[in-house]
Backbone bond lengths (Angstrom), bond angles and torsions (degrees), N, CA, C in turn:
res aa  C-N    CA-C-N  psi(-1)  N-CA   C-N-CA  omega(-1)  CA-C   N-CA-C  phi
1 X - - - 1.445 - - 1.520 108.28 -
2 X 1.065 117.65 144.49 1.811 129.44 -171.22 1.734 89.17 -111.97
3 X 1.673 95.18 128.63 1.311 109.43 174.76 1.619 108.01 -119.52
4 X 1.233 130.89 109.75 1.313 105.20 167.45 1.360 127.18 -119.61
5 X 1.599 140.96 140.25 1.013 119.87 -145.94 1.634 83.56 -143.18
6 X 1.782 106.66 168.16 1.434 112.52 -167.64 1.773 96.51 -118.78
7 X 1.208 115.90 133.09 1.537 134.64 -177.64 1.240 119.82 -105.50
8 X 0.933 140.10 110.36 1.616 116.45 169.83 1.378 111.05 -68.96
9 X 1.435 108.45 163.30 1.573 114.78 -145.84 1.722 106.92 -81.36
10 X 1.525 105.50 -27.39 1.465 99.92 166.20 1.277 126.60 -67.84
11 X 1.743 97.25 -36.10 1.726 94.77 -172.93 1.377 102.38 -62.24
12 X 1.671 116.06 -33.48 1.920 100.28 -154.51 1.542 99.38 -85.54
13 X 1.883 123.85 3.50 1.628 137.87 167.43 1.828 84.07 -52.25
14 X 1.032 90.40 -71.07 1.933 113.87 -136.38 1.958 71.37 -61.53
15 X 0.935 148.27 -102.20 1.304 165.92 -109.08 2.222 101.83 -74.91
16 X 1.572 92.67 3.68 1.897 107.03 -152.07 1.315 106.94 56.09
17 X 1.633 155.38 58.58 1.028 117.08 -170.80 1.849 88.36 -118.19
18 X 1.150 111.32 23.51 1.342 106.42 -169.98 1.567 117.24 -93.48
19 X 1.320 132.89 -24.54 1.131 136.74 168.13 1.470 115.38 -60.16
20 X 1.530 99.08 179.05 1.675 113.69 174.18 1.768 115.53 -68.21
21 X 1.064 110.44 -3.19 1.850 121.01 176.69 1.471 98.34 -109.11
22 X 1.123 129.38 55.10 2.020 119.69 -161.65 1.602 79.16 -125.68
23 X 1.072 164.73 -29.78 1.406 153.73 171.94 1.456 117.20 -82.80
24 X 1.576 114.02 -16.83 1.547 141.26 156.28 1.521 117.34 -47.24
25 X 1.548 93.59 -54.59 1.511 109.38 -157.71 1.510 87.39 -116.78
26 X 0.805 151.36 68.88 1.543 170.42 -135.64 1.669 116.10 165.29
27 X 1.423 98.46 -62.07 1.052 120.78 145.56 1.987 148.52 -40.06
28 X 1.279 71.69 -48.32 1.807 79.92 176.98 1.419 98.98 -85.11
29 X 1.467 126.74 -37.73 1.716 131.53 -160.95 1.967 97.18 -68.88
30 X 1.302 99.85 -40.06 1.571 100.06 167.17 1.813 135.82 -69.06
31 X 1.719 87.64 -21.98 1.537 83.22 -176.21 1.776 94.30 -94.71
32 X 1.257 143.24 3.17 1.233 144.90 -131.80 1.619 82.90 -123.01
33 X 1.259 113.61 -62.47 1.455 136.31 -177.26 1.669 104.90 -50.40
34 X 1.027 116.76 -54.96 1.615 131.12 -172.25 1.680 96.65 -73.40
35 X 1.397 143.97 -64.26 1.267 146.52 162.46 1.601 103.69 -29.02
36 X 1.166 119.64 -53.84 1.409 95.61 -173.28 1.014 113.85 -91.54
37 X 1.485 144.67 0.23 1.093 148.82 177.59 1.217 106.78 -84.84
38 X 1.379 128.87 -25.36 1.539 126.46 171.25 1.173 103.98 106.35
39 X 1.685 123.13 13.46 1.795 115.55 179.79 1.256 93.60 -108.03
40 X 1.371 146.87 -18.14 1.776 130.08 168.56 1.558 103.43 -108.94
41 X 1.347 108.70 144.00 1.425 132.32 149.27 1.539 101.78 -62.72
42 X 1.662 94.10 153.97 1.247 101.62 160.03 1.625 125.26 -64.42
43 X 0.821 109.72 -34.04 1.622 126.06 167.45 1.530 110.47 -47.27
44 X 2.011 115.02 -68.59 1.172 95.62 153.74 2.098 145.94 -40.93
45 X 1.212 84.77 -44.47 1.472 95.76 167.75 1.634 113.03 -50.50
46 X 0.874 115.61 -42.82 1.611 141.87 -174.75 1.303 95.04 -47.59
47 X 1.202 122.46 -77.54 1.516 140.69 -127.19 2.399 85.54 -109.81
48 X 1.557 114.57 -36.19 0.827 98.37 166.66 1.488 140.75 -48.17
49 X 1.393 113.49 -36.56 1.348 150.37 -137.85 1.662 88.97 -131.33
50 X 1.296 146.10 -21.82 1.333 167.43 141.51 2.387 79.74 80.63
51 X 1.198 81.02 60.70 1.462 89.78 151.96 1.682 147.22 -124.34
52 X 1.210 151.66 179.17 1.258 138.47 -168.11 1.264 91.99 -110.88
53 X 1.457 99.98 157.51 1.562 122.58 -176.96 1.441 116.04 -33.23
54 X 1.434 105.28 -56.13 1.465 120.68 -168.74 1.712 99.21 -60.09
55 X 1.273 134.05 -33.67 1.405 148.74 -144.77 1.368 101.36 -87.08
56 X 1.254 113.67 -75.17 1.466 130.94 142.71 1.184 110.27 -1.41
57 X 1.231 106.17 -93.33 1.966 108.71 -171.96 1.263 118.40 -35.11
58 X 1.643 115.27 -60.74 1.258 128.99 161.33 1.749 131.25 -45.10
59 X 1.147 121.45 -26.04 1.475 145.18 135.82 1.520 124.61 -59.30
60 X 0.968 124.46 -26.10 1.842 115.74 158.08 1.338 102.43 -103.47
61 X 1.664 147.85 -9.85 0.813 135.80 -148.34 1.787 95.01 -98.61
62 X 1.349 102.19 -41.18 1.691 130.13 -179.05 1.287 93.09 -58.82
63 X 1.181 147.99 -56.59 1.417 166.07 -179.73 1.442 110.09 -44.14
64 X 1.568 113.96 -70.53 1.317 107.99 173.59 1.680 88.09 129.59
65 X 1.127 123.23 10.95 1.608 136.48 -171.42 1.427 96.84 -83.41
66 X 1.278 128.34 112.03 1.745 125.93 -174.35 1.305 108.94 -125.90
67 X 1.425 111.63 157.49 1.728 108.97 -171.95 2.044 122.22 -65.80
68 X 1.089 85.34 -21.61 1.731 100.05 164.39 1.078 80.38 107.51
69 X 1.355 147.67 -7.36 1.680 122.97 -154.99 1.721 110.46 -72.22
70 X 1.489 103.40 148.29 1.723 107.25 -178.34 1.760 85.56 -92.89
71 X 1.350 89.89 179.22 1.447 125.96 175.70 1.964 110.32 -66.23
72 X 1.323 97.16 -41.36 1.407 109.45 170.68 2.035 108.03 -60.41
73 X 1.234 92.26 -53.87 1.675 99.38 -169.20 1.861 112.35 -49.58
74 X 1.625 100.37 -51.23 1.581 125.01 -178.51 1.754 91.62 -49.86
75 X 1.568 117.91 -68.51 1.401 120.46 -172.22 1.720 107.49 -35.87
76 X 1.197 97.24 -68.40 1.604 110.97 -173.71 1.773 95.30 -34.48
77 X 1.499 105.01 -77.38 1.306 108.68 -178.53 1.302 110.83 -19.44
78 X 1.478 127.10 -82.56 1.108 135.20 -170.46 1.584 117.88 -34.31
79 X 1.582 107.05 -68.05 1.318 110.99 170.26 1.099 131.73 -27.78
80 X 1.743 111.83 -38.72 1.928 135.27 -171.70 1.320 105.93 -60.53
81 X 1.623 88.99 -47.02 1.613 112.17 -175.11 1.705 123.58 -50.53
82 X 1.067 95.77 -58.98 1.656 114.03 -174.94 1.433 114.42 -91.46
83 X 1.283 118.33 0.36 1.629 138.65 146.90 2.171 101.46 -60.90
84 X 1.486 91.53 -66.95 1.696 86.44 -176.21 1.037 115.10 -70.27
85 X 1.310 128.34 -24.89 1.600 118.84 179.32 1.300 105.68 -61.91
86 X 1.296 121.71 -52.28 1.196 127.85 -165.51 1.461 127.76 -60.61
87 X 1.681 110.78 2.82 1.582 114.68 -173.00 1.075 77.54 -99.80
């Protein structure tokens, strides 16, 4: 789908959207925005951004985009973990 939208020229200064990568970075600020809001998967993000797994990760990670997990969740994890190893 083709989105096109009108900026004023300072805002799309301040925001980088002014160079030859400005539909790039238009782009990423939307799939970045939607990921943390809880309306894209990483998968979407993936395929938005038409990148590979590894790319991805490294692209929300650069961002500041985190899995939400608490300290409680990681424990659990762990525990699950060393439950199955252990059979």
């Amino acid at each position: 789908m083709l989105v096109s939208v009108e900026i004023p020229d300072q805002i799309a200064y301040s925001l980088r959207l002014d160079g030859p990568q400005a539909s790039r970075r238009a782009l990423e600020m939307l799939a970045l925005e939607g990921y943390k809001e809880g309306q894209l998967s990483r998968g979407q993000v993936s395929r938005m951004l038409d990148l590979e797994f590894n790319e991805t990760e490294m692209f929300l990670k650069d961002h500041g985009a985190m899995l939400g997990l608490t300290a409680e969740d990681l424990e659990q994890d762990s525990a699950n973990l060393q439950k199955f190893l252990s059979r």
